[in-house]
C-alpha positions as CSV (number, residue, x, y, z in Angstrom):
1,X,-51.4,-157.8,-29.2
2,X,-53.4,-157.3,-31.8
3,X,-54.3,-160.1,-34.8
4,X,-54.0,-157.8,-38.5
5,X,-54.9,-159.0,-42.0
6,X,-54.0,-157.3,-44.8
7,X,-57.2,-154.8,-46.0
8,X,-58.2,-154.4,-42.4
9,X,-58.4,-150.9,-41.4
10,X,-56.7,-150.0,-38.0
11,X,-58.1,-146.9,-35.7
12,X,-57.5,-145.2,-32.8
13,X,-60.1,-142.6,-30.8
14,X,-59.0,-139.6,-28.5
15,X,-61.0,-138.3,-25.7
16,X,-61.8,-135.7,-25.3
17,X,-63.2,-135.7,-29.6
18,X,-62.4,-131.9,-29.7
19,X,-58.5,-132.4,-28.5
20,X,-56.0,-131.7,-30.8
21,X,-53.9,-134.6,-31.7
22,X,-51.9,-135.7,-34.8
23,X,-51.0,-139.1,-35.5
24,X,-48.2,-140.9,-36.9
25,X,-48.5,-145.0,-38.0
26,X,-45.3,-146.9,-38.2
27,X,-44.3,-150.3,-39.2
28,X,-41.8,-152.0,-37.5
29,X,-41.3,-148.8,-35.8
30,X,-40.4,-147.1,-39.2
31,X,-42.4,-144.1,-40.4
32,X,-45.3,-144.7,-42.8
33,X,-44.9,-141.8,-45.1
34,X,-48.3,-139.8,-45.2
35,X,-50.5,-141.9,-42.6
36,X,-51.2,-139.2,-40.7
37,X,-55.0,-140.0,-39.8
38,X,-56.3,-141.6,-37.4
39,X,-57.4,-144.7,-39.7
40,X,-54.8,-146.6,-41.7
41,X,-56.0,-149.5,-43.9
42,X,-53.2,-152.2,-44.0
43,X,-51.9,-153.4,-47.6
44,X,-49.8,-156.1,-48.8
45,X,-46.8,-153.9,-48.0
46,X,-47.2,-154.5,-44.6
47,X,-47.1,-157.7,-44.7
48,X,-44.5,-159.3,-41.8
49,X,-44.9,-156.2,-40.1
50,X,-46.0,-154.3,-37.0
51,X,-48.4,-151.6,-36.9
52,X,-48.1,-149.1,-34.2
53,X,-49.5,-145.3,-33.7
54,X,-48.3,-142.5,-31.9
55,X,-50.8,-140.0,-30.7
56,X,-49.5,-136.3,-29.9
57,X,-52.1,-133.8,-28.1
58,X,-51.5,-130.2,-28.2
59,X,-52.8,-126.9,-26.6
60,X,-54.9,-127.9,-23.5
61,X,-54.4,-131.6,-24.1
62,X,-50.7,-132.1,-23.6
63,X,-49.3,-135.5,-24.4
64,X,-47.7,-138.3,-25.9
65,X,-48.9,-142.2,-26.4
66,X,-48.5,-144.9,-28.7
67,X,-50.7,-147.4,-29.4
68,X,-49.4,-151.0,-30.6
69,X,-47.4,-152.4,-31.5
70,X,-49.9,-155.2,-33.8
71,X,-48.9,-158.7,-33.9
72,X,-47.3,-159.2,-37.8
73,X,-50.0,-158.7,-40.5
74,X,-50.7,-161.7,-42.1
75,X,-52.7,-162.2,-45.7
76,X,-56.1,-161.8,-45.6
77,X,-57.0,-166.2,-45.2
78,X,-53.9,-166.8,-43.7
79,X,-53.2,-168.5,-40.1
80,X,-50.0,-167.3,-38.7
């Protein structure tokens, strides 16, 4: 697992770089409306929560993986 503060910004790199993928973040396994790249910076909404991604390639790249799930976000000076 994975330590998150609020404002850090989470990614996650395919390979091949030219595959087509989308992505889908989630908190606490619920859909995060419109984070559909493959950077999300965490805010104060997340905070309690865990951040997770799911990967989907396409066309000659066929697959499916998540990454995550984060430990709970935690403010940005804060020691869980």
């Amino acid at each position: 697992m994975t330590d998150v503060k609020v404002e850090d910004i989470l990614s996650v790199t395919t390979v091949p770089a030219g595959a087509e993928v989308t992505y889908q973040w989630y908190a606490n396994n619920t859909t995060v409306v419109g984070a559909t790249n493959s950077n999300f910076t965490v805010d104060g909404t997340y905070i309690r929560e865990a951040i997770s991604c799911k990967i989907i390639g396409t066309g000659k790249y066929t697959c499916k993986v998540t990454a995550g799930p984060t430990d709970v976000v935690t403010k940005a000076n804060q020691i869980r």
